[in-house]
N, C-alpha and C positions, 0 to 999 in steps of 0.2 A: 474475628478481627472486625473491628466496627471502621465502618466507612466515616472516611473526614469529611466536616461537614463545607462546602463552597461559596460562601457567601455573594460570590461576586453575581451582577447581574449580566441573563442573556436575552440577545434581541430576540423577542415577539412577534406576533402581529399585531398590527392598530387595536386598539377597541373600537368600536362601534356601538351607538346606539341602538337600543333593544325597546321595542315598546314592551308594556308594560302587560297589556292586554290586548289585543285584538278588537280594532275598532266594530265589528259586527256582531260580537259576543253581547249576549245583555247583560247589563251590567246588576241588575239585580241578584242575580244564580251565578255569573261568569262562566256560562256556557252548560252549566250541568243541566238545565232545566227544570232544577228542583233543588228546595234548602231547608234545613233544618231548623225549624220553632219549637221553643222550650216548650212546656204543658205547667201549667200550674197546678201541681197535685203535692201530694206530702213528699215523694220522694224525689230527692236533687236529681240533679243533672239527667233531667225522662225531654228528649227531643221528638218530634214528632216530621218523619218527611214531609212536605209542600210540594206541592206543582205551581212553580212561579208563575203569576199572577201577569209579570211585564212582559214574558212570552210568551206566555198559554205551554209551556214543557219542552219547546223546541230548543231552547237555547239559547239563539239568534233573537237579535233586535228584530220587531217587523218592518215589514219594506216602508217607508214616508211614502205619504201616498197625497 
């Protein structure tokens, strides 16, 4: 027996804003420490891993200093 379907709406809770990223993540990797760069060879889609360059691998922004 298939269930009727209820169109009507039920109370929630509020939404809230969600940031997007995390302001101390860097934003170059977004936290991985590393990202992938194409290679320019004959064959398509060949990525190659990086150690981001704006962390040095950590992941994190460095402290301002």
């Amino acid at each position: 027996m298939a269930v009727p379907s209820d169109p009507t709406l039920r109370p929630g809770r509020p939404l809230g804003a969600v940031s997007v990223q995390s302001p101390e993540l860097c934003g170059w990797c977004l936290g991985a420490g590393k990202y992938l760069e194409a290679l320019d060879c004959e064959v398509p889609h060949v990525y190659l891993p990086v150690v981001c360059s704006g962390c040095n691998g950590f992941g994190r922004r460095p402290a301002a200093s």
